[in-house]
Each structure stands twice: as structure tokens, then as C-alpha cells.
N, C-alpha and C positions, 0 to 999 in steps of 0.2 A: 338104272333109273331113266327114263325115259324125257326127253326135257321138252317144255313146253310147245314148240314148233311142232312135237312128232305125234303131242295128244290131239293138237288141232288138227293135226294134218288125218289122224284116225277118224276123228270124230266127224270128216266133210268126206271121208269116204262111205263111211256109213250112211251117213244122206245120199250122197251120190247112188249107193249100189244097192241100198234100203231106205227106199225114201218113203216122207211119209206124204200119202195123199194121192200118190202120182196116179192120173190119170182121168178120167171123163166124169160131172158128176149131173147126172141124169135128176132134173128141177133146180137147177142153176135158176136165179134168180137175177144175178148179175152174174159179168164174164168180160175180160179184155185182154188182148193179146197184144207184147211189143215185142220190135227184137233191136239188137245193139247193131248199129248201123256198120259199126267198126269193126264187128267180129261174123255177123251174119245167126249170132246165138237168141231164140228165141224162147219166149217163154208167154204162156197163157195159165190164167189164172178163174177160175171158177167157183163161185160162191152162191152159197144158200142162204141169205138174210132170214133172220126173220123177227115177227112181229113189234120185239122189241128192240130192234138195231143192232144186234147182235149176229157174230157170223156162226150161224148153228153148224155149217157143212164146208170143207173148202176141198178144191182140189186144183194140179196144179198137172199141164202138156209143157212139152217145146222138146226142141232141141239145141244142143250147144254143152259147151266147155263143163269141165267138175264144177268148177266155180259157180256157175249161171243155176245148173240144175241144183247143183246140194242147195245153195243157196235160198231158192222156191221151198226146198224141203223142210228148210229149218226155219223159215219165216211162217208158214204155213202154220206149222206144230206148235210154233211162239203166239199165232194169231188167233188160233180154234179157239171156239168159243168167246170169245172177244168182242168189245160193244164196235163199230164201226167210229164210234169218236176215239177209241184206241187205238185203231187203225190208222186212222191219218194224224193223232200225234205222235205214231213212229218215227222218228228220224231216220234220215241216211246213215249221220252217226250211230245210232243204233243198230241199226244194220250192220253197219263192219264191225262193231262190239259183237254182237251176237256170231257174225262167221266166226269171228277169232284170231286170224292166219293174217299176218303181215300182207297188202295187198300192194305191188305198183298203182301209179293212177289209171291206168289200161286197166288192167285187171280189178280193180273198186268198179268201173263201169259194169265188170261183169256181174260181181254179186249185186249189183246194186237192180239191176231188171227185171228182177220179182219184187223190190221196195217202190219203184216205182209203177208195175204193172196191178201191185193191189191198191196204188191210190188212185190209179185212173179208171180199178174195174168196181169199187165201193160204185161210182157214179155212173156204173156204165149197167142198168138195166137189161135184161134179155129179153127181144119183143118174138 
């Protein structure tokens, strides 16, 4: 039987190796790009608002660590369809609830830059 560390740890490899969203999404609406100063792990995040505040589309680039990209993957797939006031009452703690996986403080920086890259790309228009 397989104990709890080893379903986490399945369940951010599937993000990692099948993610969901990865990649360009052509009428982005909004879009913001950060990366972890500490690790050089970056992550951009792409979004389709529409009419009623809600994320119709998302999609998620970068590069960097399991942690940074699964991370993008499962925030993402937690976020579709979702009003933009949902969006930013996500928490951080939320965030590491939803990874799963026991994090050092180092490494919470790392899932944490797709939680903070979709609160700064809700406000970040594509002109």
C-alpha cells in the first residue's frame, strides 16, 4: 500500500510530465511572467477573461524545477473556469494544500510562482 508522500509524489509527476494547459494561448487577454530570483525558475501564465470575470482559457510557459512547473499545472486546472474574484481569494496556503508534498521554505517559494504569477497576470491586461 502505497503511503501518502508516494501518491503526492505520483500525482506532481503527472503534472510535471502531463500537464494541463502547458503552453501558448493565442487571445490571451491577460498574461504575466515571474521567475524565483533564488532558483532562476520561471513561470508565465496566460489568460482568456471574459465578459463576465471569469477565466474562460488559461495556459501556462516557463521553465524550472518539478515543483515550479507541476505546480502551474495543477493551479491552472484548480483555476479554469473560475470567476477572477476566486482567483485572488486563493491563498498561498492554499496553494501548498492543493500541491500536497511536504515543502522546505526554499522549495514553497517554488510552488508558490504560478500562485503568485496568476494574481499579478488577473491585472496585467495584453495591449
Amino acid at each position: 500500500m502505497p503511503d501518502q508522500e508516494d501518491v503526492y509524489q505520483d500525482h506532481i509527476l503527472d503534472h510535471y510530465e502531463d500537464p494541463f494547459h502547458r503552453g501558448h494561448l493565442d487571445g490571451a487577454t491577460h498574461a504575466h511572467e515571474e521567475e524565483n530570483a533564488l532558483c532562476g525558475d520561471v513561470v508565465r501564465i496566460e489568460l482568456q477573461l471574459d465578459d463576465q470575470g471569469r477565466i474562460a482559457d488559461c495556459y501556462f510557459s516557463g521553465d524550472g524545477c518539478v515543483i515550479s512547473q507541476a505546480s502551474a499545472s495543477m493551479l491552472l486546472e484548480e483555476m479554469f473556469g473560475k470567476s477572477v474574484e476566486d482567483a485572488m481569494k486563493y491563498s498561498a496556503e492554499e496553494m501548498l494544500e492543493l500541491f500536497g508534498a511536504k515543502l522546505t521554505p526554499n522549495r514553497q517559494k517554488c510552488c508558490l510562482l504560478s500562485w503568485k504569477t496568476l494574481q499579478l497576470a488577473v491585472h496585467s491586461p495584453v495591449e
